[in-house]
MARLUM-668483 format. One line per 3 residues: their letters; for each residue x, y, z of C-alpha. Coordinates in pm, 1 decimal. Each point is the difference from the previous one (the first is absolute). Layout:
N
a = X:Y:Z | ... .
//
This chain:
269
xxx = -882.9:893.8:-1238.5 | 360.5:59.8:50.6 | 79.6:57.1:415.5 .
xxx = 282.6:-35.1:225.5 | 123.6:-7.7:327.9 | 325.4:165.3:100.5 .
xxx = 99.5:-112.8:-365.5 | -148.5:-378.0:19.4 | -186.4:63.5:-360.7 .
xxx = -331.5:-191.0:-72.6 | -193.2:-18.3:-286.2 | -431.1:-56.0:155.2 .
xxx = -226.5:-104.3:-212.8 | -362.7:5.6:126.5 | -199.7:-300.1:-90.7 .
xxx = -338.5:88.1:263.5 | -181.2:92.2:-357.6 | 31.4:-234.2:-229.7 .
xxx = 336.9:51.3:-126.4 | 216.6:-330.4:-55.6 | 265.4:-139.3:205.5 .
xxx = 348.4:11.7:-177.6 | 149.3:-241.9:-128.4 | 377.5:-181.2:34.2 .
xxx = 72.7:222.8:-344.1 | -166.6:288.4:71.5 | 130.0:18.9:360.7 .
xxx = 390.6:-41.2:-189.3 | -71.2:248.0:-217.0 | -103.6:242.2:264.2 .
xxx = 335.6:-34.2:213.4 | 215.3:44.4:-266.2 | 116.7:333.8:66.0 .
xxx = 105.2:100.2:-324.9 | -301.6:-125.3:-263.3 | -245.3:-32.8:295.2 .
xxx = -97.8:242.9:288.7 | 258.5:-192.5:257.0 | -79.7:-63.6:391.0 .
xxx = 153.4:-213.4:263.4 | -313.4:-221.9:74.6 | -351.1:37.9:-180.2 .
xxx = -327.0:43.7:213.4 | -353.4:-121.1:-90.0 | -318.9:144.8:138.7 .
xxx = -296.9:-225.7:68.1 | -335.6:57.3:153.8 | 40.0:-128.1:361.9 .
xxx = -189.9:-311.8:100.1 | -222.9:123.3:244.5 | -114.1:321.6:176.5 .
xxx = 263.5:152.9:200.2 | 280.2:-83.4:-236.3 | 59.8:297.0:-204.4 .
xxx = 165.8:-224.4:-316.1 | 239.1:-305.6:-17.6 | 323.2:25.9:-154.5 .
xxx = 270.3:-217.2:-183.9 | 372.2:61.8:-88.2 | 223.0:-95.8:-252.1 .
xxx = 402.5:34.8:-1.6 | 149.5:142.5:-339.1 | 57.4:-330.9:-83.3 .
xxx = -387.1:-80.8:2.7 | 12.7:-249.0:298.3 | -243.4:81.3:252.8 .
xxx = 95.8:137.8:370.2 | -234.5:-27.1:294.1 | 143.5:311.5:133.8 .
xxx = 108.5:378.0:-103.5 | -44.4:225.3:299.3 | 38.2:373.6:-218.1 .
xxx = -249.1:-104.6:-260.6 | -222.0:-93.1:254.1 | 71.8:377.8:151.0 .
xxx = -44.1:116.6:-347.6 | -353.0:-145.2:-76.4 | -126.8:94.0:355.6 .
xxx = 99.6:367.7:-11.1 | -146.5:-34.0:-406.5 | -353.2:-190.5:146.2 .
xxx = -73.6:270.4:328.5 | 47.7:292.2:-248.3 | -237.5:-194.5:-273.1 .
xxx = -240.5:-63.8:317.2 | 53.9:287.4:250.6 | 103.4:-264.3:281.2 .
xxx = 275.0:16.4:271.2 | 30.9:-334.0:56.1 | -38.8:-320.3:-225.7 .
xxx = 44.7:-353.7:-6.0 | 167.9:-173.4:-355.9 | 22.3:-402.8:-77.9 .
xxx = 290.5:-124.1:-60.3 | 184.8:-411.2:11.6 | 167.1:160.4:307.9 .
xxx = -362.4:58.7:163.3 | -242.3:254.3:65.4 | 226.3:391.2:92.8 .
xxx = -118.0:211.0:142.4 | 72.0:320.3:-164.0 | -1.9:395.7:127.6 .
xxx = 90.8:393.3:-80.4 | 257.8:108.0:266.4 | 7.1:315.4:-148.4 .
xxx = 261.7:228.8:-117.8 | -57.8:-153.8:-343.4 | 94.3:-345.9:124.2 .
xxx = -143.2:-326.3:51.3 | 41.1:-312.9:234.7 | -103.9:-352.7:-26.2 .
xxx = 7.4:-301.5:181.0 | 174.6:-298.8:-189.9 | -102.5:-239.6:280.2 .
xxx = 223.2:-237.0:260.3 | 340.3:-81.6:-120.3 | 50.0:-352.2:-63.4 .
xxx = 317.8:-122.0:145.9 | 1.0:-396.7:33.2 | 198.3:-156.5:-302.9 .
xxx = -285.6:-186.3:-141.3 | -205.4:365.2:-0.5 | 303.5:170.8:-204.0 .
xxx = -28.8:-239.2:-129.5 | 352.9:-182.1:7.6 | 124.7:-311.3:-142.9 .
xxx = 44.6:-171.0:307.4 | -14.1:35.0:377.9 | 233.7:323.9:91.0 .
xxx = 46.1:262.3:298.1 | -158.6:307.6:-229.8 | 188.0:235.4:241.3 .
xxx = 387.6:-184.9:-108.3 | -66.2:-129.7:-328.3 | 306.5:-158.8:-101.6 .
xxx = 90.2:114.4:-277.9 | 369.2:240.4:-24.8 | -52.4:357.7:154.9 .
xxx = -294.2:-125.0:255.4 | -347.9:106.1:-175.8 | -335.1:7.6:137.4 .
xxx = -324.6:-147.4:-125.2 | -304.3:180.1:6.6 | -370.0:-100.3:-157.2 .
xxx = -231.1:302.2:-40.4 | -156.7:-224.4:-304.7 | 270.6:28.3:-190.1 .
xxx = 365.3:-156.9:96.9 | 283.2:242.5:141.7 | 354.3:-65.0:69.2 .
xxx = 129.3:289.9:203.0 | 404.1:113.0:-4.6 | 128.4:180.6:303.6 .
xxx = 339.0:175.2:-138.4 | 227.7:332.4:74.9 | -71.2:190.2:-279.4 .
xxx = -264.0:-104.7:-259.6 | 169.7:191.8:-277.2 | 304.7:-216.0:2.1 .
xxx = -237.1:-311.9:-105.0 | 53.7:-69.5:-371.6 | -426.7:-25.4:-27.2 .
xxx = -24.1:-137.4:-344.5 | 213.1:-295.6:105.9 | -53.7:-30.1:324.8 .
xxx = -453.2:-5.9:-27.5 | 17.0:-280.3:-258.9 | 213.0:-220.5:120.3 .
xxx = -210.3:-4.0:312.8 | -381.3:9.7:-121.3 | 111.2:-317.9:-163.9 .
xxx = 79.2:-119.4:297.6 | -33.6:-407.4:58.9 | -158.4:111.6:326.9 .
xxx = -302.5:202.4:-139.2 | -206.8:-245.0:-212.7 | -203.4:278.0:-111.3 .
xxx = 334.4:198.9:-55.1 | 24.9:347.6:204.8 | -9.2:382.3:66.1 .
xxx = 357.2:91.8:109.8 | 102.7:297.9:208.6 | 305.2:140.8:84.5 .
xxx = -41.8:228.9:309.6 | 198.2:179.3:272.5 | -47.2:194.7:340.8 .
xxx = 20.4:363.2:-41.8 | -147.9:138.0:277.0 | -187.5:-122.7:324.3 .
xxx = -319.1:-170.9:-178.9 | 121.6:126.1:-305.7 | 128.5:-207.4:-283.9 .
xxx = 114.2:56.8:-391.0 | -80.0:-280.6:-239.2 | 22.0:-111.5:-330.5 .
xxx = -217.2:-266.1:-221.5 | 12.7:-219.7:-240.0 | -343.3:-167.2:-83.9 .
xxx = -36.6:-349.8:-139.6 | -157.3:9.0:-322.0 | 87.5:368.6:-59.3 .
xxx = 366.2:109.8:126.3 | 123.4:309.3:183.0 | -271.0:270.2:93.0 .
xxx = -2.2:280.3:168.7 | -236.0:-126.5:262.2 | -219.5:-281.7:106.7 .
xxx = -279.3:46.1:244.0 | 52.5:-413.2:79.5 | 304.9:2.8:50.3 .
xxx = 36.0:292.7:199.9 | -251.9:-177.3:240.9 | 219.8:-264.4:-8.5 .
xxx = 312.2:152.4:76.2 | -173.5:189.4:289.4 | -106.3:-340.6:119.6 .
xxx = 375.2:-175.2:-15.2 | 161.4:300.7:173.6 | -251.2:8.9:267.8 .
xxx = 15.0:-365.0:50.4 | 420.3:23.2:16.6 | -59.5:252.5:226.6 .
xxx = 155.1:275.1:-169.1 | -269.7:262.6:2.0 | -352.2:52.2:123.2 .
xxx = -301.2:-133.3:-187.0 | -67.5:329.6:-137.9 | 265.1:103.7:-207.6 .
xxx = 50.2:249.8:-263.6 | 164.4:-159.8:-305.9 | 185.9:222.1:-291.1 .
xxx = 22.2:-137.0:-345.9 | 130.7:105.2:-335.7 | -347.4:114.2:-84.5 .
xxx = -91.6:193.5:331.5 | -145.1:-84.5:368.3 | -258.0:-205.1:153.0 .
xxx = -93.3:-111.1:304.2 | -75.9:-304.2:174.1 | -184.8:-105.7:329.3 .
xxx = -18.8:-321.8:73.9 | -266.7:-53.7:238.0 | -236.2:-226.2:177.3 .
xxx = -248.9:21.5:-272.9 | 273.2:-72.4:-293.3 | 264.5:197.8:-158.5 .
xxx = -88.5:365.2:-113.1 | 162.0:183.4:-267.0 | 2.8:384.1:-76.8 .
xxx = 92.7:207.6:-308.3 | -72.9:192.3:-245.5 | -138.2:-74.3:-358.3 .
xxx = -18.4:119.6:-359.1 | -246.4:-1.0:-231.0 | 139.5:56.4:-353.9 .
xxx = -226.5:-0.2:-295.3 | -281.1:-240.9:-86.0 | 3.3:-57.2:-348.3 .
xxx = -145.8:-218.6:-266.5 | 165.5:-273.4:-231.3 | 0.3:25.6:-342.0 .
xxx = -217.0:-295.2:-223.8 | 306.6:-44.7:-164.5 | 238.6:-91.6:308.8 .
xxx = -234.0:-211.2:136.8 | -49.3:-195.2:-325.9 | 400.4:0.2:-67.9 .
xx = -12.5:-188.5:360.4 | -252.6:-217.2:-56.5 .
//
């Protein structure tokens, strides 16, 4: 299945049934957006492990490394599983955790991508740092929400050269693991614009994780409230963070499902 959320593109691919888990090749042939289908991160379905988890789900980067996190595919394959199954509310498996998952009408969907993790060794960070100051030039945040987030507060996130500036940081000596970046500034009261470059994949036009992330940093600067609504190149969502963990809001997309060809999967293989 191709899906997306406010233009974060995904290609699914349901394994509950039998069907085989791709592949390094297979999962590079799929992102590349011109011989492939294309998608910032690729989502697998399994069965869940017990009753009460509706299925367990793992991510891959265009790159074919694996990411704990990805906050709009998890939207994506909620909204997908409640239509399949007629529920409201669901709960999916990921490395994150178990999130809780529900229809908050108007066509849009919320989920809970847990506590965020903001002690450097949770990040996780190369060494011992203030997450809140890290020091590195223009005075970042870190943020954990499973996956590692390095948070810009600037004036104007269109004068950031992106494709030089998200590199050079999610390579960061800092991040281990390397990191999401985001460049983001205040707009509004509890509003915010941002924009994203995702280790692993590049710029896109949204990221459910690092939205949640972003929302976390600002709130934790004080700079807004910890429910914000955040605008991105792709669209708006909308985060709460919360006792219970942070909860994200937004719409999603679901494109086509389709089925690969013998001979693409053989030319992969």
């Amino acid at each position: 299945m191709k899906m997306h959320g406010l233009g974060n593109d995904f290609v699914v691919i349901d394994c509950r049934h039998g069907l085989p888990v791709p592949q390094a090749a297979l999962i590079a042939g799929l992102a590349d957006r011109h011989r492939g289908v294309g998608f910032d991160q690729l989502a697998v379905i399994h069965p869940g492990a017990r009753p009460g988890i509706a299925a367990r789900l793992v991510f891959y980067n265009a790159d074919g490394s694996l990411s704990a996190a990805c906050g709009n595919a998890t939207r994506c394959i909620a909204r997908h599983l409640m239509q399949e199954t007629g529920a409201s509310e669901l709960v999916l498996e990921t490395e994150r955790g178990e999130l809780p998952c529900r229809d908050a009408d108007g066509g849009l969907t919320s989920v809970n991508m847990g506590a965020p993790l903001t002690d450097w060794d949770a990040v996780p960070l190369a060494q011992d740092t203030d997450t809140l100051h890290l020091p590195i030039a223009g005075d970042p945040v870190a943020t954990g929400m499973g996956n590692p987030h390095c948070t810009f507060f600037v004036d104007d996130v269109t004068a950031v050269d992106l494709p030089r500036f998200g590199p050079e940081h999610e390579h960061h000596p800092l991040f281990p693991e390397r990191t999401n970046v985001q460049v983001a500034q205040v707009t509004g009261p509890d509003r915010l614009r941002m924009r994203v470059w995702e280790r692993g994949t590049g710029i896109t036009l949204a990221s459910g994780s690092s939205s949640c992330a972003t929302a976390v940093a600002a709130a934790r600067r004080g700079l807004t409230g910890r429910a914000v609504t955040i605008d991105l190149d792709g669209g708006t969502i909308h985060i709460d963070w919360r006792e219970d963990g942070v909860w994200m809001t937004g719409p999603t997309a679901h494109v086509f499902s389709a089925t690969l060809t013998p001979e693409f999967v053989k030319a992969l293989s």
